[in-house]
ZAMARGU-4260 file (C-alpha; in steps of 0.2 Angstrom, whole numbers, plus 5000, padded with zeros to 4 digits):
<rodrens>
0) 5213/5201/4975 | 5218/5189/4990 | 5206/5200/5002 | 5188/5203/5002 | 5180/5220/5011
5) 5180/5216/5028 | 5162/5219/5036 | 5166/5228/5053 | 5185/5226/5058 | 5189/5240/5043
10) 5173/5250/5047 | 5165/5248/5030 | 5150/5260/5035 | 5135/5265/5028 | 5128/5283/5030
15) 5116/5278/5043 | 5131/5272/5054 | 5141/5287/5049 | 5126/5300/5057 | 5118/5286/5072
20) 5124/5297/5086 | 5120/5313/5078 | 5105/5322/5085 | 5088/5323/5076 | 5091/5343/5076
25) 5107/5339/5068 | 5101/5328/5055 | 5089/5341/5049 | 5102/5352/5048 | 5108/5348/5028
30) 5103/5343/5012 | 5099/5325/5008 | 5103/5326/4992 | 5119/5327/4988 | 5125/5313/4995
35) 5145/5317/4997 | 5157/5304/5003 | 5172/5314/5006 | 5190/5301/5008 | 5204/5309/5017
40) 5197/5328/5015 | 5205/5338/5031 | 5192/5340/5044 | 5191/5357/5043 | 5186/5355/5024
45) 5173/5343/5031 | 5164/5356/5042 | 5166/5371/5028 | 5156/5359/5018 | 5143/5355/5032
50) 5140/5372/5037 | 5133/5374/5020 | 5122/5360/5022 | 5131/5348/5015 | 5127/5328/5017
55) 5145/5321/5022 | 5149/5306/5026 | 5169/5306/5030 | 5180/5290/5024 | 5199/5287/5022
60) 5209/5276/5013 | 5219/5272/5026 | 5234/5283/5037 | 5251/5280/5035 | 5257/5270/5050
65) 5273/5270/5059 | 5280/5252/5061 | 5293/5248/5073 | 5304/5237/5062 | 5320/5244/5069
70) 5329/5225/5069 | 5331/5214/5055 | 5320/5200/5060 | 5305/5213/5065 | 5287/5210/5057
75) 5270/5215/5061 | 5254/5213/5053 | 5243/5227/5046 | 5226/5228/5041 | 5220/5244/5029
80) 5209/5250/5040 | 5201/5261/5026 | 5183/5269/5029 | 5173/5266/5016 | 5153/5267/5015
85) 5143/5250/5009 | 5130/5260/4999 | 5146/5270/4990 | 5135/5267/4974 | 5120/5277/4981
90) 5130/5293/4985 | 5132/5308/4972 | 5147/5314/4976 | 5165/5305/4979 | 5179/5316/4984
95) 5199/5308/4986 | 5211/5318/4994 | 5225/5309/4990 | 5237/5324/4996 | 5234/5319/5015
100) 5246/5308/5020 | 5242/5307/5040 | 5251/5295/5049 | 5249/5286/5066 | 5260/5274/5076
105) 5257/5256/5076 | 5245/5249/5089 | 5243/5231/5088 | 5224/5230/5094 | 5220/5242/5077
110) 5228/5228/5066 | 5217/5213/5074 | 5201/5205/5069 | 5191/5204/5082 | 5178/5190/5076
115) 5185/5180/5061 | 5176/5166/5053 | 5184/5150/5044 | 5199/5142/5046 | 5210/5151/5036
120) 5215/5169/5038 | 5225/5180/5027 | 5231/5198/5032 | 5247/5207/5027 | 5262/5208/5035
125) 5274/5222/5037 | 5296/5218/5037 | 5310/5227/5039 | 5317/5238/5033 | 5298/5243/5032
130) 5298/5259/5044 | 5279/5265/5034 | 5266/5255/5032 | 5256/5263/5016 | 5237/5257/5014
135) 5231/5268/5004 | 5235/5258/4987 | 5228/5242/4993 | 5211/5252/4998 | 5212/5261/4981
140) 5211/5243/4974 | 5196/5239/4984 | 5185/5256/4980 | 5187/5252/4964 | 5174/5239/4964
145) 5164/5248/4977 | 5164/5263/4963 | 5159/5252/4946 | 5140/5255/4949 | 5143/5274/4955
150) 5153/5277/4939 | 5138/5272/4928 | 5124/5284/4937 | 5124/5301/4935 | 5138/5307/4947
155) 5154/5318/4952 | 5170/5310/4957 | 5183/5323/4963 | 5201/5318/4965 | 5215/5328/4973
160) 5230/5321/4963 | 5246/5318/4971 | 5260/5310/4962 | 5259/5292/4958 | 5265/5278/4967
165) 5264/5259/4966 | 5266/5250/4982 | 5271/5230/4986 | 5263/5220/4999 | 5265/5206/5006
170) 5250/5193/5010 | 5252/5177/5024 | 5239/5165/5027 | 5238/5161/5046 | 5228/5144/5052
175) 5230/5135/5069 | 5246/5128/5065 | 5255/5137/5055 | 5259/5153/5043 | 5262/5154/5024
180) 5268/5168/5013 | 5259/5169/4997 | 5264/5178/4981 | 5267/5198/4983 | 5254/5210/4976
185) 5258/5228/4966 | 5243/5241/4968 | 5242/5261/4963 | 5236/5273/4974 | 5226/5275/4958
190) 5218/5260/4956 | 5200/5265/4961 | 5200/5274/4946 | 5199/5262/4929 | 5199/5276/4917
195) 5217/5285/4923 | 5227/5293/4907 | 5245/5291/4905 | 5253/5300/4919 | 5272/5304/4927
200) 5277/5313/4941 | 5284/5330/4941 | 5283/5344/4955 | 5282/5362/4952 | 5271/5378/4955
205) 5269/5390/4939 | 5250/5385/4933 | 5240/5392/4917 | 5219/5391/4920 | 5216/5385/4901
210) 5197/5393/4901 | 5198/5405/4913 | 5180/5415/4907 | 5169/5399/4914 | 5163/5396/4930
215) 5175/5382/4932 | 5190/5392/4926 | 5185/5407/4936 | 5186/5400/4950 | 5204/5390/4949
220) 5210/5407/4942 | 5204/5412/4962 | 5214/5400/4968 | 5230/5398/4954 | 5243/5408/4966
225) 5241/5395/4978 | 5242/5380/4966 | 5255/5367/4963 | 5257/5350/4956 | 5266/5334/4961
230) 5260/5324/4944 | 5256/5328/4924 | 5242/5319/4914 | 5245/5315/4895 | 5227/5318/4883
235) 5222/5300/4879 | 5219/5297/4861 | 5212/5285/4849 | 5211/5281/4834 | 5198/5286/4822
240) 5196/5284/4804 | 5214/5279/4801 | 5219/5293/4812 | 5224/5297/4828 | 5215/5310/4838
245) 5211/5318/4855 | 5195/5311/4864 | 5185/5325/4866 | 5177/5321/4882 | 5194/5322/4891
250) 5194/5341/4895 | 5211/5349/4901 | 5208/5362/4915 | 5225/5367/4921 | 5242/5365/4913
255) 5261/5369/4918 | 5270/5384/4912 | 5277/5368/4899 | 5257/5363/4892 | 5257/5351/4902
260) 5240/5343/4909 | 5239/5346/4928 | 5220/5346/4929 | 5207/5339/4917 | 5189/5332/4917
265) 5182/5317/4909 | 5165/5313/4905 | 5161/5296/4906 | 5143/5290/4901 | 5134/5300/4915
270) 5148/5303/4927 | 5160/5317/4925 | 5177/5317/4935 | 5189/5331/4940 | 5206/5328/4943
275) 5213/5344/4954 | 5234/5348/4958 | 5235/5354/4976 | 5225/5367/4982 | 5229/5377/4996
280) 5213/5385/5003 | 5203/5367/4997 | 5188/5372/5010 | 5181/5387/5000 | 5187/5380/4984
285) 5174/5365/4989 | 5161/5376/4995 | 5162/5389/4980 | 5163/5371/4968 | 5147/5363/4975
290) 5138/5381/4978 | 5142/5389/4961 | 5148/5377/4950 | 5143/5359/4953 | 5123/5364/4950
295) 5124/5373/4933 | 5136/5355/4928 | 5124/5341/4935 | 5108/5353/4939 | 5100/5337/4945
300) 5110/5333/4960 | 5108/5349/4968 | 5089/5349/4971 | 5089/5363/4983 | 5102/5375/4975
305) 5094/5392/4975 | 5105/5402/4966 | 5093/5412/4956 | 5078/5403/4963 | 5072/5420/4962
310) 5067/5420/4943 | 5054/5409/4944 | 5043/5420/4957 | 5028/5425/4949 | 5034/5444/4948
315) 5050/5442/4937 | 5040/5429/4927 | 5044/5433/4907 | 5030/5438/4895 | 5019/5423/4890
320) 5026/5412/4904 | 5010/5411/4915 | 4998/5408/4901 | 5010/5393/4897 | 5013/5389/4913
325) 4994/5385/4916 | 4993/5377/4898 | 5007/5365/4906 | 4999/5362/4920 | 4985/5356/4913
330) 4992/5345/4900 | 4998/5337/4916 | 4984/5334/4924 | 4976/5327/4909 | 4990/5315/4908
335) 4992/5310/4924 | 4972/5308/4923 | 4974/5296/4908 | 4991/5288/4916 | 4979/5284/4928
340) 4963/5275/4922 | 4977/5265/4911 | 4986/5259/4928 | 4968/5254/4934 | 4962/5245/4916
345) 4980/5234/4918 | 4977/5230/4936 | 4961/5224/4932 | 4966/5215/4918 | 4981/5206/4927
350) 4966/5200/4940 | 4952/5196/4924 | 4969/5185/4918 | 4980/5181/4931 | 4976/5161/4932
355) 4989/5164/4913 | 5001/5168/4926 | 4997/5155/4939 | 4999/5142/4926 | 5017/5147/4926
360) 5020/5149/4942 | 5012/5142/4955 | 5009/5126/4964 | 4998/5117/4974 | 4981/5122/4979
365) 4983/5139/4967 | 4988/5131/4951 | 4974/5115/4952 | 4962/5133/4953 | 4971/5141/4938
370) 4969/5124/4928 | 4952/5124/4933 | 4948/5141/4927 | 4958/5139/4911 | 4944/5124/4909
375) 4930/5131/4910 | 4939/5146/4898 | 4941/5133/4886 | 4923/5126/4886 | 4922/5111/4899
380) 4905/5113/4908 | 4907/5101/4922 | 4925/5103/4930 | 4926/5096/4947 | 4938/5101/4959
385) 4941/5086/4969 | 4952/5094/4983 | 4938/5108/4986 | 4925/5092/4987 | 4936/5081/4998
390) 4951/5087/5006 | 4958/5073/5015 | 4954/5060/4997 | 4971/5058/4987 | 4964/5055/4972
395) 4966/5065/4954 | 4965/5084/4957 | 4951/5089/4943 | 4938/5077/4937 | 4930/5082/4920
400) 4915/5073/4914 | 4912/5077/4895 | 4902/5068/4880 | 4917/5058/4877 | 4920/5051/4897
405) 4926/5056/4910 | 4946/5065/4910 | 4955/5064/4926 | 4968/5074/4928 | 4983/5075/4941
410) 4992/5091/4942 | 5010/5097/4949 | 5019/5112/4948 | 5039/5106/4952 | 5056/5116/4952
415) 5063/5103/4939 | 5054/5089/4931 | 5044/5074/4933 | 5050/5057/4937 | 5044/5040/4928
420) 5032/5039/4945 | 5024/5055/4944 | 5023/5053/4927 | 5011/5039/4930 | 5002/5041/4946
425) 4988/5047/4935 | 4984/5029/4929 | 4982/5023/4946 | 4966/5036/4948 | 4961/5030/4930
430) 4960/5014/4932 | 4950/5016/4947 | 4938/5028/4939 | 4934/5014/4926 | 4932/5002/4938
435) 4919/5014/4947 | 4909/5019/4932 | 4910/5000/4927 | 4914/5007/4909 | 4933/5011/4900
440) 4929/5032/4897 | 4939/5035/4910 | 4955/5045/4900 | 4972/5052/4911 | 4981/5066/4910
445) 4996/5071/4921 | 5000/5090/4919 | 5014/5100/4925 | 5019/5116/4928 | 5039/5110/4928
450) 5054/5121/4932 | 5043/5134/4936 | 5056/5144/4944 | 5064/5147/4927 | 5057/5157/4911
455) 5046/5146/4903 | 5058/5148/4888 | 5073/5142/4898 | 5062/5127/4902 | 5064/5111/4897
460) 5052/5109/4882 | 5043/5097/4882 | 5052/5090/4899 | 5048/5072/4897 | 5061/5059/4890
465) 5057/5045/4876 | 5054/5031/4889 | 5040/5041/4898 | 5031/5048/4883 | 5031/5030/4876
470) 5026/5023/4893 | 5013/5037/4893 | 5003/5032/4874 | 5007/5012/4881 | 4995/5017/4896
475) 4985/5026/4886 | 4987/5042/4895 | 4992/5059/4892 | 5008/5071/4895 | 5007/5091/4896
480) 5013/5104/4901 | 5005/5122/4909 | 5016/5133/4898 | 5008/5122/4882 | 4990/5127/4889
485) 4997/5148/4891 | 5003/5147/4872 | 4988/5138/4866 | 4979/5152/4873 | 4986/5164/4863
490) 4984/5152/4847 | 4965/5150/4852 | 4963/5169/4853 | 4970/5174/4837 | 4960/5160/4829
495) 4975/5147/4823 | 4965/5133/4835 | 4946/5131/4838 | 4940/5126/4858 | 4933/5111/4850
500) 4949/5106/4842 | 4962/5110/4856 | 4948/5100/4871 | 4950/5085/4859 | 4967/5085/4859
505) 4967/5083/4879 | 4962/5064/4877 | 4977/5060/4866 | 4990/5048/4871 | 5008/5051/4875
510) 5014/5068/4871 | 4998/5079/4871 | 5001/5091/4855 | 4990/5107/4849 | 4989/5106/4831
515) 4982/5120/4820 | 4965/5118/4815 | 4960/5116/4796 | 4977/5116/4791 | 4988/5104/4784
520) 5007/5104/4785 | 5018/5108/4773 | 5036/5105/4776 | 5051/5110/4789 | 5065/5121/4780
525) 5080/5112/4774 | 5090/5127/4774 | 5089/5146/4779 | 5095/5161/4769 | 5095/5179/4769
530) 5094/5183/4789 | 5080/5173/4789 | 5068/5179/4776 | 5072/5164/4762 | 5070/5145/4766
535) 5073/5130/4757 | 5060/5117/4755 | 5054/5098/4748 | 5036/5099/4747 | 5026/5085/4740
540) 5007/5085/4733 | 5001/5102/4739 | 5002/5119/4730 | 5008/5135/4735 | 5011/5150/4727
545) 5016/5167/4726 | 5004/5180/4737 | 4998/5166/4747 | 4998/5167/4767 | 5007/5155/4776
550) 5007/5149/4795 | 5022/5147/4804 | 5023/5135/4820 | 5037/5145/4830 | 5040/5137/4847
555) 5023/5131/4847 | 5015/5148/4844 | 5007/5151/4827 | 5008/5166/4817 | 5007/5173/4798
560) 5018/5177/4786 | 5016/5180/4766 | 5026/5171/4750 | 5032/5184/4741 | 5044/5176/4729
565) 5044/5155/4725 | 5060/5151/4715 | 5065/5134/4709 | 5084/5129/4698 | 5086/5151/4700
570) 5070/5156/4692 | 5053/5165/4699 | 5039/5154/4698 | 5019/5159/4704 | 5015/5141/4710
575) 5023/5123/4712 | 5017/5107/4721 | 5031/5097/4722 | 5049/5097/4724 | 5063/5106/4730
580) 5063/5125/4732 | 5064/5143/4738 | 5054/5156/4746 | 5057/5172/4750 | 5045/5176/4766
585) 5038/5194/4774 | 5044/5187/4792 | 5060/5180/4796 | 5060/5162/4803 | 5073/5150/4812
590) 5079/5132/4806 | 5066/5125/4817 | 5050/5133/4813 | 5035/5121/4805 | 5026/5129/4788
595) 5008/5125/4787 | 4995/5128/4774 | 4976/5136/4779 | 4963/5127/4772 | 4949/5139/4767
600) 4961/5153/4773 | 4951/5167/4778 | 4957/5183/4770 | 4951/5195/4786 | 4967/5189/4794
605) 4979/5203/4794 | 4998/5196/4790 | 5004/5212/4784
</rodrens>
């Protein structure tokens, strides 16, 4: 579509706009909840509606205009000056009277843009033999994006069908030296509407109520005298099974005197739409329709219906129903009771653990504190936080004395990743540690929390390239990353890693890696089968065998898994130690999962 919503020259408004000069008696003087957006309804349907406390919020498509293009060589241009709330999707209701066709005569000023920004501006442009200017199909176009989110809630959309027509217009782009006519555009009054059944236009007033024993029907029956149509429906069908057939949640309400559909509904995930033909007394119909109807159809948007409130005082209560009543009030109280001390046990979990978080998100002053903290977690006994000690000294931002030397360690948290500089900076503090303590137990350690905007899964992993990493075990320094530390957490907790083993691992060289401990590895799958249950693997000089529980390294967490089946050249075997084979797993795996053997596995460990 060549044209955007318009902010303020087409009046796009929202509810509060649509009451501002209301009083504060006024506005207590309905129902907040339904929220109706009634477009084109007749005024005088509009205040039957309010005098039943109804929240309205009156919008059009757009009138008619009368355009003075009398002469051959007469043009004007038009905007669609349609009404039509911002915050459509937060409304309950939506009501389209296509059946009032009001017109007005052209006035320039209406069809001007007051404040325009950019340097190229397109409107729509009205020749003769044009004499009526119709906006409503272009605005129809428009609400039909306003009504996507609206359709998927639980919601009514009522529409006064008229018959159905396409209408051309005729875009121009204006800028400061010229005009240009771009390519003609063909809209249907209908187009708000993506569901629309196959329809044609056909005028007439003998009218059959197909269920007139409902509430529904009972009241079009009321109103069936006064009823004609300007356009019939066709019942969509689809195909099912080989075989075509009706969809059931299109609901014919009215027909001709012919069976022809006039009026339907149609029930659409949670909204539910009524097409109605013309309706001469449409003010009570509305009223008896949202008073009667509506609330036994959508209960829920019609908190403050009282029909037959009554029922539930405590004298026409049935038998039994206080001593349940009490029974559920106490079942509530005892859940909102535990609900509670659970909300309080995760908040104070998320403070006992937060720094996990902070590790993967923060920056700055808050991540050098979660690093620390993860330290001292990990069993560092003398972390020194540098920044705290000298704010003003540039230097590393932890220090870490252990039985080894001393670790410095210089810390980032970046929206993308680390360049060759910052990469190294850390030997610069290195070497001057070394030359401090007069002794070479000075190791580095540049850590990263990298594209920490993103999920650490979308992340770059690791985010260093094969120059820096070699640069990194050249220097004899170290490259890691905080989402490394938040899964070696995990792999520590569930015992896949020892402390002992994973704070050695933080003076390796190069590209710092958490490996299991007392494990060795087994192999990588050549192939994968069977939705990921059976791999295909070369082993050499180490024994598995049927039974046995296996680790797998997936994205660098660790978890188990059991060999249920080994099969080598199509035959079951209970063990092998070498060559090509197949196992059949209890958890599925990827192609790019590790298979590690537990040496003296513990058999407490749950891989069921």
């Amino acid at each position: 579509m060549l044209f955007k919503k318009p902010k303020e020259d087409n009046a796009i408004l929202t509810e509060k706009n649509e009451n501002q000069n209301q009083s504060k008696v006024e506005k207590k003087a309905f129902y907040e909840r339904p929220r109706v957006c009634a477009i084109d309804l007749l005024e005088k349907n509009i205040e039957k509606l309010k005098k039943h406390k109804f929240n309205c919020f009156i919008g059009t498509l757009g009138s008619l205009v009368e355009v003075p293009n009398s002469e051959r060589d007469n043009a004007h241009l038009c905007l669609p000056n349609f009404l039509i709330p911002e915050n459509i999707h937060e409304y309950d209701i939506v009501i389209i009277n296509l059946q009032n066709q009001r017109t007005r005569h052209y006035n320039k000023e209406n069809h001007e843009r007051k404040h325009f920004k950019g340097y190229r501006k397109i409107t729509l442009v009205s020749t003769y033999p044009e004499t009526l200017f119709d906006p409503r199909a272009f605005s129809a176009a428009i609400l039909r994006n306003s009504l996507s989110s609206f359709m998927k809630k639980e919601s009514i959309l009522i529409v006064f069908a008229d018959e159905q027509e396409t209408i051309t217009y005729y875009p121009i782009a204006i800028t400061s030296d010229r005009h240009e006519h771009l390519s003609s555009e063909d809209y249907s009054i209908y187009d708000f509407y993506d569901d629309m059944p196959g329809n044609r236009n056909l005028t007439g007033k003998d009218t059959v109520v197909l269920n007139p024993e409902s509430e529904l029907g009972s009241l079009l029956a009321r109103h069936n005298n006064d009823t004609t149509y300007s356009i019939t429906f066709n019942h969509p069908i689809h195909w099912e099974n080989n075989t075509r057939v009706k969809d059931k949640n299109f609901l014919p309400l009215m027909c001709t005197g012919l069976d022809q559909i006039i009026s339907f509904a149609r029930i659409r995930e949670k909204n539910i739409t009524f097409f109605f033909p013309y309706i001469q007394n449409k003010d009570q119909f509305l009223v008896d329709l949202f008073d009667k109807v509506l609330p036994g159809i959508c209960p829920k948007l019609f908190p403050h219906n009282t029909q037959f409130l009554w029922k539930s005082s405590p004298e026409y209560r049935l038998p039994n129903e206080n001593e349940l009543i009490n029974k559920k009030k106490t079942i509530e109280e005892d859940y909102n009771k535990k609900i509670n001390e659970i909300k309080a046990k995760i908040d104070a979990n998320r403070q006992e653990y937060g720094y996990l978080h902070d590790l993967l998100t923060q920056s700055g002053d808050l991540l050098v504190k979660a690093i620390e903290k993860y330290l001292v977690w990990l069993g560092f006994d003398n972390v020194i936080n540098m920044d705290e000690i000298n704010p003003r000294l540039k230097e590393e931002d932890l220090r870490v004395e252990t039985k080894k030397g001393l670790l410095v360690i210089e810390i980032k948290g970046i929206g993308g990743t680390s360049t060759d500089s910052e990469c190294s900076q850390v030997s610069k503090f290195k070497y001057r540690r070394a030359k401090e303590r007069d002794n070479f137990d000075v190791f580095g350690l540049y850590l990263v929390n990298h594209e920490r905007y993103l999920p650490p899964n979308e992340r770059a992993n690791p985010p260093f390239n094969a120059n820096q990493i070699q640069d990194a075990k050249n220097d004899e320094r170290g490259l890691l990353t905080t989402y490394e530390l938040f899964k070696l957490y995990f792999n520590i907790i569930k015992g896949f890693v020892t402390k002992e083993d994973a704070i050695l691992s933080l003076f390796q060289h190069g590209l710092v890696e958490f490996n299991l401990s007392k494990a060795v590895f087994i192999a990588k799958p050549l192939e994968i089968h069977y939705n990921g249950f059976v791999a295909i693997l070369q082993i050499k000089d180490i024994e598995i065998h049927t039974g046995m529980p296996i680790i797998i390294k997936d994205n660098g967490y660790f978890r188990y898994a059991k060999i249920e089946d080994i099969q080598t050249n199509g035959k079951s075997i209970q063990s092998i130690n070498e060559g090509e084979i197949g196992i059949r797993l209890s958890e599925r795996v990827n192609s790019k999962v590790e298979f590690w053997k537990k040496l003296r596995f513990d058999h407490s460990q749950d891989i069921d």
